[in-house]
N, C-alpha and C positions, 0 to 999 in steps of 0.2 A: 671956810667951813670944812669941818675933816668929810673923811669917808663917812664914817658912822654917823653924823650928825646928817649929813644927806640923806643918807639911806631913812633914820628916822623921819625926816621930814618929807620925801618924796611919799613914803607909807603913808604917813599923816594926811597927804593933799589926799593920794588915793582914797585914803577910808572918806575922807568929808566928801568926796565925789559922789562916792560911791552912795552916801548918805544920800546928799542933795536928789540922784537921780532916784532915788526909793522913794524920797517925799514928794518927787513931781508925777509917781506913777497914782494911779486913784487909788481908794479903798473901800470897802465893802461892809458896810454897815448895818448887824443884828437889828430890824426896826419891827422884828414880827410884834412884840407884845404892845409896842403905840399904834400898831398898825390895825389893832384887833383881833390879831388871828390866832385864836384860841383852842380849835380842835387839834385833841389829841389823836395820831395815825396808832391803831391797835392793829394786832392780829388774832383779837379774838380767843386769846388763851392766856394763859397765868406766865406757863413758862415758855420757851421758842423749842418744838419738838419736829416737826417735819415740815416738810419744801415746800408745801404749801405757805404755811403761816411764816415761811422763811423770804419768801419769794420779795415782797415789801409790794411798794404799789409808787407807782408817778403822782404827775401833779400837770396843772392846765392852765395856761395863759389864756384866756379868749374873752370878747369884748359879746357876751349874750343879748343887753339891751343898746347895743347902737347907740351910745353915749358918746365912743371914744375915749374910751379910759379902761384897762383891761381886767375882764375879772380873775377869781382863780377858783378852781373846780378841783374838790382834793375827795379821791377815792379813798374806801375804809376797809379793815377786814367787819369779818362779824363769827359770832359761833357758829359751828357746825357738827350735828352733831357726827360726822365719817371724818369730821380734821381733827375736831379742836378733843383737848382731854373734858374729863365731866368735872374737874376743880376749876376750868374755867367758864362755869353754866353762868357767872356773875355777870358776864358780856353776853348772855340770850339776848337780843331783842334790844339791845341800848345801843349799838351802833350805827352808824349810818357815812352815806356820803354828803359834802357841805359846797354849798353854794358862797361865797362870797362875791357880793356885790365892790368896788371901788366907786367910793364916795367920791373922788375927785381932791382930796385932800390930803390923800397919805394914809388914809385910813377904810375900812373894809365895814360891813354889815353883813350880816350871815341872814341869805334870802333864800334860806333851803326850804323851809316850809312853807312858805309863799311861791315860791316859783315850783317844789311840786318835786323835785328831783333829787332827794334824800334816799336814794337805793340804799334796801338794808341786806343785800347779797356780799359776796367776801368780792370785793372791787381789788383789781389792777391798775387797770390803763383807762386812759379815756381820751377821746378824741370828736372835735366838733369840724359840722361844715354843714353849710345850706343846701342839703342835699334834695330838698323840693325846689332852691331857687326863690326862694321867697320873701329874700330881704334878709335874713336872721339864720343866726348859727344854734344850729339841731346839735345835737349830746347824744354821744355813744358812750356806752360803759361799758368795759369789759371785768367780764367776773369770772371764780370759778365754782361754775355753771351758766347759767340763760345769760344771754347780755341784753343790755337793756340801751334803746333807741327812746329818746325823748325828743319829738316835735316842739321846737320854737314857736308858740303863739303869737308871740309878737308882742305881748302886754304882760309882761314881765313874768309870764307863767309856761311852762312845759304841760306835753301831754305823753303818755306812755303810750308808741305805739310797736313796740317790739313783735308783738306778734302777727300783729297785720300787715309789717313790713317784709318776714322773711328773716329779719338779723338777729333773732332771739337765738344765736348759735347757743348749744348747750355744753358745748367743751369746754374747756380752761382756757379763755383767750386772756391777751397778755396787751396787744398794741393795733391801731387800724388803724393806717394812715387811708385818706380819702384821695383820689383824682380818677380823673375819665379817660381810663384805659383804651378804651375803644371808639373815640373821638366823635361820642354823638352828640355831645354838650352837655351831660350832667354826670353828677359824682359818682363814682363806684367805691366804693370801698375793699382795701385788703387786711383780712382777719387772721393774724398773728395767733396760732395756738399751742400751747405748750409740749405739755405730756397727761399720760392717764394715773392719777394721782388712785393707790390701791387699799383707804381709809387705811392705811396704816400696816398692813400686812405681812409687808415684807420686812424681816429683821435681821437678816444675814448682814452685818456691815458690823467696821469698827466702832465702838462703843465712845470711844476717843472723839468722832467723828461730829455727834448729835442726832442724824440720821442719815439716812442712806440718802448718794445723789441720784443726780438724773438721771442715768445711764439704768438705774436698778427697778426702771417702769418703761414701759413703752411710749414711745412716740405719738402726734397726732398729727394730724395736715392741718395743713392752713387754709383757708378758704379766702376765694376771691369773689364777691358777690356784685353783679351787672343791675345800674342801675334799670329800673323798666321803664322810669319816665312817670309814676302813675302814682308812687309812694310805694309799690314794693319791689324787692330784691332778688336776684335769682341767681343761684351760687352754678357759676362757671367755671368753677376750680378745672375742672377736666378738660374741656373743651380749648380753655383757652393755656394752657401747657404750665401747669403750675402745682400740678399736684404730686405731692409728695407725701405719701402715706405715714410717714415714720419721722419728720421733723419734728425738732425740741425749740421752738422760735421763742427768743426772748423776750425781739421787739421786731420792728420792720419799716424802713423808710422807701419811700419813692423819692427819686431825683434821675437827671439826663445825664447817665456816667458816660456816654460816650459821642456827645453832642452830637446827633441826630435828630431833635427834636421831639425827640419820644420817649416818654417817663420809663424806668426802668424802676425793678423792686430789689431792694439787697434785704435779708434776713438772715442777721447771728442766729445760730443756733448752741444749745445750750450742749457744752461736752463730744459734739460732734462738725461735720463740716457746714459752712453758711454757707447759704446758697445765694445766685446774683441771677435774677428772669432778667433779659437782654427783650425788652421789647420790640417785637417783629414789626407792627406797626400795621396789622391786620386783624387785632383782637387777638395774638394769641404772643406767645412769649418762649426767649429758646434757654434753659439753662446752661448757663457758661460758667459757674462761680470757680471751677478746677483750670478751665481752659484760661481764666482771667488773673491768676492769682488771689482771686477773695475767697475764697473754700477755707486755707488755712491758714495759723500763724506761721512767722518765719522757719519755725522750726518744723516745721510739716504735721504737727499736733492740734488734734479737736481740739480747742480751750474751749474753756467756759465763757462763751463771746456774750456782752450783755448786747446794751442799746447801742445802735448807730447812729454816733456824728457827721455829718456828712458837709462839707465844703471844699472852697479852691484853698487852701492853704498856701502854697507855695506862690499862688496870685500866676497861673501860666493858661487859666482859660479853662482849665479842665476839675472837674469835682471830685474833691480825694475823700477818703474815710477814716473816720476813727473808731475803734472800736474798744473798750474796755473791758477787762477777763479780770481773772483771778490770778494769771500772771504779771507780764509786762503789760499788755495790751498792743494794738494791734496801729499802726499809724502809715495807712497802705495810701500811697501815692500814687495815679492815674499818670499811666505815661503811655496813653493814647492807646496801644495794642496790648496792655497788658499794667497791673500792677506794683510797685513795688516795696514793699515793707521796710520803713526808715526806722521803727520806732527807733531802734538803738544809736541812731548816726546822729539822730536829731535831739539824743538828752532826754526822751520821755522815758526811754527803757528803765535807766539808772535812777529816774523818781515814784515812777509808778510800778516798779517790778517788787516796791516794798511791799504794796497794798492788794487789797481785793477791791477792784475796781466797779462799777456799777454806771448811776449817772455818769455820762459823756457829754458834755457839751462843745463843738468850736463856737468859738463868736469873740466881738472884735472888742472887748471890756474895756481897751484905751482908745480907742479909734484911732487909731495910727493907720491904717489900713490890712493889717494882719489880724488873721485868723489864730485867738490864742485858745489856753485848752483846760477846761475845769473837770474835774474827775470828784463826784462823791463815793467814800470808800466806807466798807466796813467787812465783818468778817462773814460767812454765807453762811454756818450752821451753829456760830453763839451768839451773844450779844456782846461781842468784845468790839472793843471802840478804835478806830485809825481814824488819822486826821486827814482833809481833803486835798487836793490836788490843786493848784493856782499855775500854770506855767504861761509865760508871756514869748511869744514869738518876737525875736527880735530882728526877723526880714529878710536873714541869710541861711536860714533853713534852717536855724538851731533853736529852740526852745527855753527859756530861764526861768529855774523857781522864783517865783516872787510873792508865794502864799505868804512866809514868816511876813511881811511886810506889809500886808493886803488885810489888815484888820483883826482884831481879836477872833472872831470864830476860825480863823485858821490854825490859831495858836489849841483850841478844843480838841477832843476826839468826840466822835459819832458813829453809827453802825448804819453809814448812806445806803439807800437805793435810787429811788428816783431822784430827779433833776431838770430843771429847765431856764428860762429866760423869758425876760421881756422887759421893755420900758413901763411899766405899770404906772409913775410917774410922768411920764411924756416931759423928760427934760431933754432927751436926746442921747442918754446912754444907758445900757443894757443890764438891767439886774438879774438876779438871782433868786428862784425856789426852790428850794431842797429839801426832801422828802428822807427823814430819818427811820427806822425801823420803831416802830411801838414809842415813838414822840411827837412834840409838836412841833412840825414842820417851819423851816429855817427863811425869811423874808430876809435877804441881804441886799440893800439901797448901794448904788453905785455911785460914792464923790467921787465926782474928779475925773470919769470917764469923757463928759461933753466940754472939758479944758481944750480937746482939739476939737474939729469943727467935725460935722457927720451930715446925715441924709439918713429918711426911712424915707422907701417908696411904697405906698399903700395903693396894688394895685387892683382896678376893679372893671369886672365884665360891660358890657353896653347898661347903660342904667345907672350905674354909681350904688348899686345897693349889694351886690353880690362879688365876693372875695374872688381873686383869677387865680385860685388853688391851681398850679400847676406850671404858672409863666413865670417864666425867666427873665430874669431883672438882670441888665448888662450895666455898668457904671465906670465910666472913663475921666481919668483927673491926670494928665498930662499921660507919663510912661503907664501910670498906675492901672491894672486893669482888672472887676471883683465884678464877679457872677454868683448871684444866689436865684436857686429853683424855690417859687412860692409853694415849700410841703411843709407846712408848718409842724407833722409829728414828726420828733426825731429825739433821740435818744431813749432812757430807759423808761418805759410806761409812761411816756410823757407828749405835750405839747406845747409848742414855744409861740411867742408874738407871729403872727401870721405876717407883719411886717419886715421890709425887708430894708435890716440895718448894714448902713456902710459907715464905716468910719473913713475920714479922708485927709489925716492928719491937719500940715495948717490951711488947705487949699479953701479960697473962700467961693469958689463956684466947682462945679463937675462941667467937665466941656461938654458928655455926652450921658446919656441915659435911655437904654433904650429895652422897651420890652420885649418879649418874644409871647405874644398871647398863646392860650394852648388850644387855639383854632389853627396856631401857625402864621397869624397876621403879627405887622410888630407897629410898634412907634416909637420915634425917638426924640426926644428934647435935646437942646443943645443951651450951654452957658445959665446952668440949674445953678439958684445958689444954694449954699450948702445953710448948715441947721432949721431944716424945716422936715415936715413932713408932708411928703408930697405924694398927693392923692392922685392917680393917674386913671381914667377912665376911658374902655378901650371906645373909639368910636363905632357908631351901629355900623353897619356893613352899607345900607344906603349913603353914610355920608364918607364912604374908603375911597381910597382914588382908585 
């Protein structure tokens, strides 16, 4: 064989390689229109004129009637008359938000009228938890204006009690993850608020542009509201060290950045610095986001920081961040005493510095064990279309495109906002909802992801009927070691499977699993096998050793 003919044929094996390992990765499959899911996301106007109607809205995993099969809760805009133009008076009063039921089949029912929770306010974000304790997950919506708190009945209907709760905030809230800050045993809620949107007022800006950003209105605080135990709320922003009068918050997750056993809050902020509350573990909180490296990007610049991802990436015990902007994005690694910004060493820089970034998600899409990373893109002040982000962690800290490969919608463009996940199917691997800007939101089914073997731990307070929002799920498969905190909001206006999924590549048991309840009691199973979903409930305290 000469040189040349080598050369051709070593290329050769390489491309079929390379082929084969594309077709052993899963793929992600458009199923919204067999799936039922029909509503279209609007913003309430004809054309896309300012930041409000710009802003786009999440989308929601969560299981409301106790079925076991997860539904999806998709916020709306609607007119107004201080946002919207008066050519778009066609959408007065015809929008709303939508309940979808999962039928257990692959397919959805729209029980928004029936279960009661059709808000016709201009919806963001939205986030559920049983914040009475009573078996069944309650519904927060965030608007801009009043947000709206719906009581779980328990028989398949909602009751509006916003204003007898305290949570009827009337700013621009955006995102409200739930947990018990102050470790009395029920939910607290933290409320994500934007900026002071000035119906339109200001028109100093480049024309080029569409309209002026964030920076050209004032800021608002975020509020952190203390459960009372009674059904209503009382906002402890001050008291307990979190207020900050002039944040731009996008979105806002709780998780333990620095393994103390005590939830902490990181909040992107939109065009200025994100801040990190270091939970003191006395009801109050120390901001550190400067001293920690989470304030800014690498290059010492406010971006435009949307939703936070938040996991162990690197698989070293510690939970890192993602965060997606309008540049590169932000890919800050926990190295115990301080942060450090990989995006560019680790290959995200070079594919997502094309985009304007929005949805963030990590999660493990092949179950190999690695945390990999989906980014929904689009442009912030038109409706011009980029395509989304797919990169696969391949275990040695470096990240691979593997969208082109990963199914027809990748090959699309879209004008993304929000983003999220879940098993909605309950096959054992982790799908996709994506929340496009003025369309109908994107159902992508996951083949191929439960080819390797996994675990969800589904875990639950004394009783078996209430979610342990807050506890740390540790999971051991030989060297292998993956910690996720049960905060099921995370990313942009969103909320993901409250379960917590591990992939574990071919391993056919996990040696360990062990919780960390957020009372601070744990349990641990040993020699779990793997593809199940394992219900774990903490024991009552009379039967603890």
């Amino acid at each position: 064989m000469s040189v040349s003919q080598y050369v051709r044929v070593s290329i050769l094996v390489l491309c079929l390689l390379s082929i084969a390992a594309a077709q052993e990765l899963p793929t992600f499959v458009d199923v919204t229109q067999q799936a039922g899911i029909q509503v279209k996301h609007s913003y309430g106007d004809l054309d896309l004129s300012n930041i409000v109607e710009g802003t786009g809205s999440g989308a929601m995993f969560f299981d409301y009637d106790n079925d076991g099969w997860l539904d999806i809760y998709l916020p709306n805009g609607c007119w107004l008359r201080d946002v919207s133009d008066n050519r778009g008076r066609q959408f007065r009063g015809k929008l709303a938000n939508t309940l979808y039921r999962n039928k257990g089949d692959g397919t959805f029912v729209d029980v928004t009228k029936k279960a009661r929770v059709g808000d016709k306010g201009f919806g963001f974000g939205c986030s559920a938890a049983d914040y009475d304790a009573d078996g069944d997950l309650d519904l927060y919506v965030l608007n801009y204006g009043a947000n709206v708190l719906y009581r779980n009945n328990g028989d398949g209907t909602f009751t509006d009690v916003s204003k007898a709760s305290g949570l009827a905030d009337t700013r621009w809230s955006l995102s409200a993850p739930w947990f018990d800050y102050d470790g009395d045993g029920d939910l607290d809620v933290y409320v994500a608020n934007y900026l002071e949107y000035d119906s339109g007022k200001f028109r100093s800006f480049y024309a080029a542009a569409g309209y002026p950003g964030p920076l050209s209105y004032s800021g608002q605080p975020d509020a952190l509201y203390r459960n009372n135990g009674d059904g209503t709320f009382t906002d402890v922003t001050k008291e307990a060290g979190v207020f900050q009068p002039n944040g731009r918050a996008m979105s806002a997750t709780v998780t333990d950045l620095n393994n103390d056993g005590l939830l902490d809050i990181y909040i992107p902020n939109d065009g200025m610095e994100n801040y990190y509350f270091r939970n003191e573990g006395k009801g109050t909180f120390a901001n550190e986001g400067l001293e920690m490296g989470l304030a800014f990007g690498e290059g010492g610049q406010g971006v435009s920081s949307m939703g936070p991802a938040v996991g162990d990436v690197d698989r070293d015990g510690w939970i890192d961040i993602y965060v997606p902007d309008m540049g590169y994005g932000c890919l800050l690694m926990n190295r115990e005493d301080y942060f450090e910004d990989r995006t560019a060493q680790t290959n995200l820089a070079v594919v997502c510095g094309q985009y304007t970034g929005w949805g963030g998600i990590l999660f493990d899409y092949d179950a190999d064990g690695y945390l990999d990373v989906f980014v929904g893109n689009g442009n912030a002040h038109h409706e011009y279309t980029e395509e989304d982000v797919l990169m696969r962690n391949d275990g040695t800290g470096k990240f691979v495109d593997v969208a082109i490969d990963s199914g027809p919608y990748f090959r699309e463009k879209y004008v993304g906002r929000g983003a999220t996940y879940g098993d909605y199917d309950n096959d054992g691997d982790v799908d996709l909802l994506i929340v496009n800007l003025n369309a109908i939101p994107r159902l992508l089914r996951n083949d191929g992801g439960n080819k390797n073997r996994w675990l969800m731990v589904d875990a639950r307070l004394p009783g078996g009927k209430v979610h342990a929002t807050g506890a740390r799920v540790t999971v051991k498969t030989g060297s292998l070691v993956q910690v996720q905190d049960a905060i099921p909001v995370r990313g942009y206006l969103s909320q993901a499977d409250p379960r917590c999924h591990f992939g574990l590549g071919k391993s056919a048991q996990v040696d360990r699993v062990e919780i960390r309840w957020p009372d601070g009691a744990t349990t641990a199973l040993t020699d779990v096998p793997s593809n199940q979903v394992l219900k774990v409930v903490q024991p009552s305290k009379s039967k603890e050793s």
